[in-house]
C-alpha positions in Angstrom: 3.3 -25.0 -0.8 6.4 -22.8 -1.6 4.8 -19.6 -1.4 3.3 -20.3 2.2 6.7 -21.4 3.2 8.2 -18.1 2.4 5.6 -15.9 3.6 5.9 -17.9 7.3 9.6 -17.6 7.3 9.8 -13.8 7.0 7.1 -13.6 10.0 7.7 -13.3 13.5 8.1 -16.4 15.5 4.2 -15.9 16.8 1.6 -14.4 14.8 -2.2 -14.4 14.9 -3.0 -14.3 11.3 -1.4 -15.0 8.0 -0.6 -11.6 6.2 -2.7 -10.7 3.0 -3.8 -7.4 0.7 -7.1 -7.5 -1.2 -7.9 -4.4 -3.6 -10.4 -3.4 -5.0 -11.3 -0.5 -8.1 -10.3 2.2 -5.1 -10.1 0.8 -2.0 -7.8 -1.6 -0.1 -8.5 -4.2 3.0 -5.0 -5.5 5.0 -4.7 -8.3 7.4 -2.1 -7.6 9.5 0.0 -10.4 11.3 -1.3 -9.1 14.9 -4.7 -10.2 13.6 -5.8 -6.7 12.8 -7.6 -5.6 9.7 -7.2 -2.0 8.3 -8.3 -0.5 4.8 -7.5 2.6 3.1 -8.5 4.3 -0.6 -12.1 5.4 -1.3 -15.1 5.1 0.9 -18.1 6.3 -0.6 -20.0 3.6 0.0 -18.5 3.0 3.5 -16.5 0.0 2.3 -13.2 1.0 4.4 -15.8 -0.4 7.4 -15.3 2.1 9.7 -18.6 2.9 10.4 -21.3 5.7 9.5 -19.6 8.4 11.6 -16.3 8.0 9.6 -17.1 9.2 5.6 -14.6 10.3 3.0 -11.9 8.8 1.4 -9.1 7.9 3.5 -5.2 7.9 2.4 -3.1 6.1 4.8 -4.0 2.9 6.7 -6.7 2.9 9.2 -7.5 0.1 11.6 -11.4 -1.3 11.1 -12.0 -1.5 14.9 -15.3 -3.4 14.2 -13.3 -6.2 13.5 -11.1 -6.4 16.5 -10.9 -9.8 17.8 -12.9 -11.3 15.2 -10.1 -13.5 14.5 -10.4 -12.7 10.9 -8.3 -15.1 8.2 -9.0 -13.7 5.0 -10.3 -10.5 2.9 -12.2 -10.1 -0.1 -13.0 -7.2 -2.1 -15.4 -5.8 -4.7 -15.7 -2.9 -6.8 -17.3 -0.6 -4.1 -18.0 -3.3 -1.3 -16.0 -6.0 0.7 -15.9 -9.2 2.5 -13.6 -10.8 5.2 -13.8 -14.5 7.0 -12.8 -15.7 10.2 -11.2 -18.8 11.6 -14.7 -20.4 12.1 -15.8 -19.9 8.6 -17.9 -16.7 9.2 -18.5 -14.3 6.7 -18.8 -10.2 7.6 -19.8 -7.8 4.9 -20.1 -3.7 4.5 -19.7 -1.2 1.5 -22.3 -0.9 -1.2 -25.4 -2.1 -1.0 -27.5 -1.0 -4.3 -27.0 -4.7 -6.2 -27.8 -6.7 -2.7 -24.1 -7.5 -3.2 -23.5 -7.5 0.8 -26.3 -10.6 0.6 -28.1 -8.9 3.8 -31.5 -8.6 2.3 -31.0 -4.9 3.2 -32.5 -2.2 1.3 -30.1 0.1 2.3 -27.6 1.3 -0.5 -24.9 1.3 1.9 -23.2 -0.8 4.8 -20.9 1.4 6.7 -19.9 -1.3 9.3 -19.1 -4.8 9.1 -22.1 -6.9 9.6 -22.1 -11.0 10.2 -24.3 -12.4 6.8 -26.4 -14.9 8.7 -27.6 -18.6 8.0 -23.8 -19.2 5.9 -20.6 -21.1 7.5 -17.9 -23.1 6.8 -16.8 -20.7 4.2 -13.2 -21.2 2.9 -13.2 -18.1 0.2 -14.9 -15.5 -0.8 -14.8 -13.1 -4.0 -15.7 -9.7 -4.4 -17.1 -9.1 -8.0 -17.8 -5.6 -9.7 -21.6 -5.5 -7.7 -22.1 -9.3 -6.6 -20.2 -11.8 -4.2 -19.6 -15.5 -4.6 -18.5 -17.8 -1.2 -16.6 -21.2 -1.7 -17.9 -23.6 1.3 -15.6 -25.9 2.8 -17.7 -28.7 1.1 -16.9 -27.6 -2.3 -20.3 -25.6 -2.5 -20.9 -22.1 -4.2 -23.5 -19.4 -2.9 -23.3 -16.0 -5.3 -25.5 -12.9 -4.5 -25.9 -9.3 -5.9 -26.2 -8.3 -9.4 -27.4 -11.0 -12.3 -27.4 -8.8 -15.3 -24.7 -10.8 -16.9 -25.5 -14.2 -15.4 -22.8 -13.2 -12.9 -24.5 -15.4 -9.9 -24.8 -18.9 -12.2 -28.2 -19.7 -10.9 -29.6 -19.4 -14.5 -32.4 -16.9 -13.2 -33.5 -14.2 -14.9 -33.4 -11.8 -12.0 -31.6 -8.6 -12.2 -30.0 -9.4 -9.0 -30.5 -11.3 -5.6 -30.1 -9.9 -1.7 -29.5 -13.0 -0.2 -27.1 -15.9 -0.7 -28.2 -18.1 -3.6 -26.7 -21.9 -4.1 -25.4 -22.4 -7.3 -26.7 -25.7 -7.6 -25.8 -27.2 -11.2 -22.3 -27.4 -10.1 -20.3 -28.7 -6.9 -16.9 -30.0 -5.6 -15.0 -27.1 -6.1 -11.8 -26.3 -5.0 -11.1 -22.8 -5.9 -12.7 -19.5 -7.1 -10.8 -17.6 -9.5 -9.1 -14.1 -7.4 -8.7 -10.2 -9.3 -10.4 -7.8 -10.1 -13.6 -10.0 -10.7 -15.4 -8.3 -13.3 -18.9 -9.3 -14.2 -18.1 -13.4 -14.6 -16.2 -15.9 -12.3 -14.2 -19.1 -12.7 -13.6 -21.6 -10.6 -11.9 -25.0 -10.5 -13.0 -28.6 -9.4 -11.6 -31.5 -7.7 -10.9 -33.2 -11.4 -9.0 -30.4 -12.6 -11.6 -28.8 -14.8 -12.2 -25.3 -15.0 -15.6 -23.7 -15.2 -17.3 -20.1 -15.2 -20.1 -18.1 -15.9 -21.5 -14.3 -16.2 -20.1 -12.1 -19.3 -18.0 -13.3 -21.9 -18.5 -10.0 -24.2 -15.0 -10.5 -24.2 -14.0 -14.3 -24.7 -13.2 -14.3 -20.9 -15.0 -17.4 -20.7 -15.2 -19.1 -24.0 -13.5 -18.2 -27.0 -15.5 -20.6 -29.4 -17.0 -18.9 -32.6 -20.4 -19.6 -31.6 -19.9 -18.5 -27.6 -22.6 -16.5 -26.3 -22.5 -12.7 -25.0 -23.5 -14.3 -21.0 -23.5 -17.4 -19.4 -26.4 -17.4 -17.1 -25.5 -20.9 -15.7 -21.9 -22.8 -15.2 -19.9 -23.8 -18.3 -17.1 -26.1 -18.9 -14.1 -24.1 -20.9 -12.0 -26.0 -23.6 -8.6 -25.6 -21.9 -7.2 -27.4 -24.6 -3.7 -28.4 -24.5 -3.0 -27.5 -20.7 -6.4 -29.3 -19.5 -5.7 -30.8 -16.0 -2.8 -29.0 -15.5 -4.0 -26.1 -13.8 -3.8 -25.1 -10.2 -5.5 -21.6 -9.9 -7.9 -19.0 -11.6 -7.9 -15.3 -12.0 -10.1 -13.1 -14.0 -9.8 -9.4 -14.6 -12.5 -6.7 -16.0 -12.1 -8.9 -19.3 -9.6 -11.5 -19.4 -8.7 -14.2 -17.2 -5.7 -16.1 -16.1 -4.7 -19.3 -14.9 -1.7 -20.5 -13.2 -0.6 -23.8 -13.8 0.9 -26.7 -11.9 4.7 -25.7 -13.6 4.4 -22.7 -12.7 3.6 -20.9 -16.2 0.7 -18.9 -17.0 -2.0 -19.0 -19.4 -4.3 -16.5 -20.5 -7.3 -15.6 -22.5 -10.0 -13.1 -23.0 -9.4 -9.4 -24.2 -6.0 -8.1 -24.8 -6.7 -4.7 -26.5 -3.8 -3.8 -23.6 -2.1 -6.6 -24.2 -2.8 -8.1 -20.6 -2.7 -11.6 -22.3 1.8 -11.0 -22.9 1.7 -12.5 -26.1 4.1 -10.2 -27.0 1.4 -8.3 -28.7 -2.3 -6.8 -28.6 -3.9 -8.9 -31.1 -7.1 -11.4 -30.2 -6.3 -15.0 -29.2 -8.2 -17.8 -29.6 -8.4 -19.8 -26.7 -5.8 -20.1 -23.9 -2.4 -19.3 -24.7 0.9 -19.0 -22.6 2.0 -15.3 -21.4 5.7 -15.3 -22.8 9.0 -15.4 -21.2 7.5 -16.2 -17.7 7.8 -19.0 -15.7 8.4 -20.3 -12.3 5.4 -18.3 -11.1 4.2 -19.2 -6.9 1.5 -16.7 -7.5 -0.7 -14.0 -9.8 -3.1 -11.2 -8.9 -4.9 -9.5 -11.4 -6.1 -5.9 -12.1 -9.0 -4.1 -14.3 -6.7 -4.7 -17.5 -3.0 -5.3 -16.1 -1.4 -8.3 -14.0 0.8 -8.7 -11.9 2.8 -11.8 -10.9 4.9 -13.2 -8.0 8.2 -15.9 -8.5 9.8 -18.4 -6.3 12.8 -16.5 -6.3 10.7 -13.1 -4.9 10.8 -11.3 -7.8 8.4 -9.3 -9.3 6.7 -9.4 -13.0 3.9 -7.0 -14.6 2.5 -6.4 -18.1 -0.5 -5.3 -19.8 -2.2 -1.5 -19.0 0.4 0.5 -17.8 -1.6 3.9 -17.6 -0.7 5.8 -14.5 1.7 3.6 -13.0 -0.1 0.5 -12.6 2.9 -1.8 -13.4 5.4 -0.2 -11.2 8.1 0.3 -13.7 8.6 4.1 -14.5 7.2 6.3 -17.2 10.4 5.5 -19.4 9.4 2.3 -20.4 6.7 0.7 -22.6 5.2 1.7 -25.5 2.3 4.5 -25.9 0.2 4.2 -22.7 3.0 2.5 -21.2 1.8 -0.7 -21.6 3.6 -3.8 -21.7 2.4 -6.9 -24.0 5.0 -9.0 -22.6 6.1 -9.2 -18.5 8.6 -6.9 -17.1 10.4 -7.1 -13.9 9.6 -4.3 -11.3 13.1 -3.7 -10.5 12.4 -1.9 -7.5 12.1 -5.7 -5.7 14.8 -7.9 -5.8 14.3 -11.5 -4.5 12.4 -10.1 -1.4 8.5 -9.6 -2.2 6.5 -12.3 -0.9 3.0 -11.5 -1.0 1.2 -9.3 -4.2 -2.3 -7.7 -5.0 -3.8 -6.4 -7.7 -6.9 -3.6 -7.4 -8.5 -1.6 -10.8 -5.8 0.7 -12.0 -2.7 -0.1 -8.5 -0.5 -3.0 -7.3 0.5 -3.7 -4.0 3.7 -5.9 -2.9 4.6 -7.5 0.5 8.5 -7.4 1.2 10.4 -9.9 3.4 10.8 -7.0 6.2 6.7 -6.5 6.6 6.9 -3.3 4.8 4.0 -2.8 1.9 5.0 -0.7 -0.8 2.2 0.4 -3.9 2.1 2.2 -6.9 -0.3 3.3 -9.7 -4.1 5.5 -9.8 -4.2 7.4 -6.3 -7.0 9.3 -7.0 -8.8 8.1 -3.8 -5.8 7.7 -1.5 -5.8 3.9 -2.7 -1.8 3.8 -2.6 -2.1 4.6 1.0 0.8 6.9 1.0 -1.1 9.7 2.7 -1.9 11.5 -0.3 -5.3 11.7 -2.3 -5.6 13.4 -5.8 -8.6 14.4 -4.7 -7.3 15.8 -1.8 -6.9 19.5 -3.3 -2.8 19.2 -2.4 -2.4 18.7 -6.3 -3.0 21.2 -9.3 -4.3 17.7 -11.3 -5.7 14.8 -9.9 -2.8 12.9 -12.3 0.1 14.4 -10.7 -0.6 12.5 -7.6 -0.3 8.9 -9.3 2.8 7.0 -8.8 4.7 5.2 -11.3 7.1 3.9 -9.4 6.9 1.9 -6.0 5.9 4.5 -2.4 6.1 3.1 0.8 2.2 2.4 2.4 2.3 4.4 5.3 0.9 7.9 5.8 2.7 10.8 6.4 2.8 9.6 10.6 5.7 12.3 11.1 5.5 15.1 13.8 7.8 17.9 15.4 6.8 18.9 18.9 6.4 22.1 19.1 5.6 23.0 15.3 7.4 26.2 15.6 10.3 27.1 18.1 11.1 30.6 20.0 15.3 30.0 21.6 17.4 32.6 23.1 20.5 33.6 21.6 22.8 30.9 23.9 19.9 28.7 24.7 18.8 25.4 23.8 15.0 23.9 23.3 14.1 19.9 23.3 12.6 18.7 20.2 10.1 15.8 20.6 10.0 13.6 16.9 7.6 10.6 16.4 7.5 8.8 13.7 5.4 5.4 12.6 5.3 3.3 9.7 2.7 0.9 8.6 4.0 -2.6 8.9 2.2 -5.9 8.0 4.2 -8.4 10.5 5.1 -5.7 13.7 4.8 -2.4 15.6 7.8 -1.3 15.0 9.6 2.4 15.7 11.5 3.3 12.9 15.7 3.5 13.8 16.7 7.4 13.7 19.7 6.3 10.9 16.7 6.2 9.0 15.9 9.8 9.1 18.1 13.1 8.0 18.0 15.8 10.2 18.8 19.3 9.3 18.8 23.1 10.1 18.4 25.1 7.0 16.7 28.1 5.4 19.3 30.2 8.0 18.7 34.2 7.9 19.9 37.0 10.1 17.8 39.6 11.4 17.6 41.2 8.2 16.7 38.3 6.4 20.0 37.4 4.7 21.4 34.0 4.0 23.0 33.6 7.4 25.1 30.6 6.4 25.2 27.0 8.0 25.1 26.8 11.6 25.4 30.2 12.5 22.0 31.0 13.6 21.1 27.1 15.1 22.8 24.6 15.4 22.0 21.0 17.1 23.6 20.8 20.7 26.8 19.0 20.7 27.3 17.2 24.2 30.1 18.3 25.6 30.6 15.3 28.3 30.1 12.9 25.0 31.6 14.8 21.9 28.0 13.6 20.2 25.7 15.7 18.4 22.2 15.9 20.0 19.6 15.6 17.5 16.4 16.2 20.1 18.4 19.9 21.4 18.4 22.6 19.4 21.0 25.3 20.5 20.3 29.3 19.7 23.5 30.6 18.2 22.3 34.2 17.5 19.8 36.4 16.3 17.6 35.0 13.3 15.3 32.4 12.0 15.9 29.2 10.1 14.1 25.9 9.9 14.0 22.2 11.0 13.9 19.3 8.3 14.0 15.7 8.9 13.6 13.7 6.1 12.0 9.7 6.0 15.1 8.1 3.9 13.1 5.2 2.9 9.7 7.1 2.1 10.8 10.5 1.3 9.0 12.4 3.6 9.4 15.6 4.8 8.4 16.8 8.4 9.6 20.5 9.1 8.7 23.0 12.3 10.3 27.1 11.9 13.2 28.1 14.9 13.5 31.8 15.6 16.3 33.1 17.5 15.9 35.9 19.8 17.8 38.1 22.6 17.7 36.6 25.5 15.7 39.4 26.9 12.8 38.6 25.0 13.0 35.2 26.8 10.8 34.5 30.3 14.3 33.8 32.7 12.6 30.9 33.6 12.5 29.6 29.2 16.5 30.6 29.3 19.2 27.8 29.3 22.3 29.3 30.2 24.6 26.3 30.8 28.0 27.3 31.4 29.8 25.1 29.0 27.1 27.0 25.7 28.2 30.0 27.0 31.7 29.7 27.0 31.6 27.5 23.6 29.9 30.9 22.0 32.4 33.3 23.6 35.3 31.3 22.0 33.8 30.9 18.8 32.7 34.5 18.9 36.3 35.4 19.6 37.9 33.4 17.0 35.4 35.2 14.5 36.1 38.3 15.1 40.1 38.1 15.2 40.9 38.4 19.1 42.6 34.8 19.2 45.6 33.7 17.9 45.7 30.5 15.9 47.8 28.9 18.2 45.3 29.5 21.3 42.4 27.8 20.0 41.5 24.3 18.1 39.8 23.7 15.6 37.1 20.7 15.1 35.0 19.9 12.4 31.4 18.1 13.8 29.9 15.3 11.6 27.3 17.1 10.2 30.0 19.9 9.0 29.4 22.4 11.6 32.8 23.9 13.4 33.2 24.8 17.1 36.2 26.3 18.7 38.0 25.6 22.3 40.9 27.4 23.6 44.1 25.3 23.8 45.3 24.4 27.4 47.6 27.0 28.9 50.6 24.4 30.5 52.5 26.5 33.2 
């Protein structure tokens, strides 16, 4: 398959696990290619999996040390709960409880750790619905568990919901289970190419027909009309549902009151119909009401509810509610995504270089950007949404010390770290990446000081190179350190105060000789005592000026 291909070529030579993102309404589970799984977003129901002693909502990646070494293959998840499998065709499950949709037989509303479901294996995928969970065996078998008010398990019972893993026996041989946001129905796809679902159809997700019921309490066939056979996967949102054909078009159907069908329009549809202008599709994911699709080239395609960000593609375009009925390119990527995922109201894309990037709702922390709108950093919840792609990775930037105390003359170390989240390697960001400067400057009195003229960074003078990691005192006054993330945006910053060297412990003052006598010049020049023609003049990189006397030939 063309989309594996791509997704092995842009991983290191030796991984443990194939990358992947599953989302779901507010929460997000990550394989990583080290084998590690970590999750991020909301966790009242403990479905980030990182146990009872770790509650809240969490907004930047954090590893789910539970499921170290499980040798874990794929992930899974539901509306408040998730699922992951493991290379032996084990299935582990935690978050919310209150439907039985962990299939534990727990009456516990909550699962706060990743817990082995026993008596099921072999299982090739699994699904996280809005409160139940449906595994695909590797002999074409389904087991469903968790809420049945819709007929969302396909057992044809009457019960509100199960706790343990039920067969769905009227129906076998399948090869896939549809993948998105799940709703309250699923779809899956057998050996012969026919597609089949059942649970809600409130909105035509399943069946279009005029005479289609509400529910389906038990699997049905759906007319697929002029593209039966050729279809190769299944998706299904809160309300509509997807397929991606063999060609590599898509076909939708289902509600489109946010035009998620891209028809070009938010009128009903009967029956499957092709999303326009969109082809050469390697895969799709699929959100509460929006989509989101991958092509063979690496590019990336959204349209249908475009509140708060969801589509990635700025608040400038769209119509009201900034939806799209038709797909739109998220310009941001540019032949280099290779993985995508969908949750309620985010997206999520995988670039060629390992780095994740999201962008929508963040009400939870779900974009995994280290902020939360719930957080209390933001006047409105709103303002922390993004409608534009951010970089998944925390704010993991510190300055050692926070604040620093230097003698007029002196110098002090700076200690920076700096990590970023990435799917495919550890990796320690280059320092071209980052902008370092010395700003806010103000003398004694609290007057703009200038540039440089109350800190400065050291310039070596047995190199001629500026020393990011020293800063050098220059005189009296405070000012403040800034280094910027280039490729994120953010900001780490720590406060320098200059002092008189008598305020200084001797044992805290650098004195070198070559600071002193570079101040003394430069003090000299300034205040008139050297001719021009007995000192030079050089201008630094980052715009600062220093001063040496000229070489007195006898």
């Amino acid at each position: 398959e063309i989309y594996t291909l791509s997704l092995h070529d842009a991983l290191p030579i030796c991984v443990s696990a194939m990358p992947m993102v599953a989302a779901g309404n507010a929460h997000v589970l990550a394989i990583r290619a080290d084998g590690t799984v970590w999750s991020w977003g909301g966790n009242a129901y403990g479905q980030l999996g990182l146990g009872n002693n770790v509650l809240g909502n969490k907004s930047e990646p954090t590893e789910i040390i539970a499921l170290r070494g499980k040798k874990i293959v794929s992930v899974a998840a539901g509306e408040f709960h998730s699922l992951a499998i493991d290379a032996d065709g084990r299935v582990y499950v935690w978050g919310s409880n209150q439907r039985g949709q962990t299939g534990l037989d727990s009456l516990e509303n909550a699962i706060y750790t990743p817990t082995m479901l026993p008596n099921i294996s072999n299982v090739r995928k699994i699904l996280g619905g809005r409160d139940h969970s449906v595994i695909l065996t590797g002999g074409g078998d389904i087991y469903t568990f968790g809420d049945n008010s819709h007929g969302q398990l396909g057992t044809g019972s009457m019960k509100d919901f199960e706790r343990v893993p039920v067969r769905v026996k009227s129906i076998n041989k399948i090869i896939d289970i549809s993948f998105g946001a799940g709703g309250n129905c699923n779809i899956v796809l057998r050996y012969d190419g026919t597609v089949w679902a059942w649970g809600a159809n409130n909105n035509k997700q399943i069946s279009s027909e005029e005479h289609s019921n509400q529910s389906y309490r038990a699997p049905i066939r759906i007319n697929m009309g002029q593209f039966e056979g050729q279809i190769s996967r299944v998706y299904n949102g809160l309300s509509h549902s997807l397929a991606l054909l063999n060609d590599g078009r898509v076909i939708a159907w289902g509600d489109n009151a946010r035009g998620q069908l891209g028809t070009g329009d938010k009128n009903p549809v009967i029956g499957p119909t092709l999303v326009k202008d969109l082809g050469g599709v390697l895969d799709l994911d699929v959100g509460a009401t929006h989509n989101i699709a991958l092509t063979e080239e690496g590019d990336v395609y959204a349209w249908g509810d475009g509140d708060y960000g969801r589509l990635g593609v700025g608040r400038a375009n769209g119509e009201t509610g900034y939806s799209q009925t038709k797909p739109i390119k998220v310009t941001y990527f540019n032949r280099n995504a290779i993985f995508i995922a969908a949750g309620g109201a985010a997206s999520y894309v995988l670039k060629n270089d390992g780095y994740l990037y999201s962008f929508g709702v963040n009400d939870k922390g779900q974009l995994g950007n280290g902020e939360s709108g719930e957080s209390g950093e933001f006047t409105n919840v709103e303002d922390s949404y993004k409608y534009s792609p951010v970089l998944v990775s925390g704010k993991q930037m510190k300055i050692t010390p926070e604040s620093f105390r230097i003698a007029a003359g002196g110098t002090e170390n700076v200690e920076f770290t700096a990590s970023r989240f990435n799917m495919f390697r550890d990796i320690e960001p280059n320092a071209t990446e980052y902008k370092w400067e010395i700003t806010d400057e103000k003398d004694v009195h609290g007057a703009n000081a200038g540039t440089g003229n109350i800190a400065r960074f050291f310039n070596d003078p047995n190199t001629g190179q500026i020393d990011n990691k020293k800063l050098l005192g220059v005189k009296e006054g405070t000012a403040l350190l800034t280094i910027t993330d280039k490729v994120s945006g953010y900001v780490a910053k720590a406060e320098i105060q200059v002092v008189n060297p008598d305020l200084i412990r001797p044992d805290k003052i650098i004195m070198e000789h070559v600071v002193a006598k570079d101040l003394a010049v430069n003090d000299a020049v300034t205040k008139g005592f050297l001719d021009s023609d007995e000192y030079e003049k050089t201008v630094l990189p980052n715009g600062n000026i220093i001063y040496n006397l000229k070489s007195i030939k006898g």
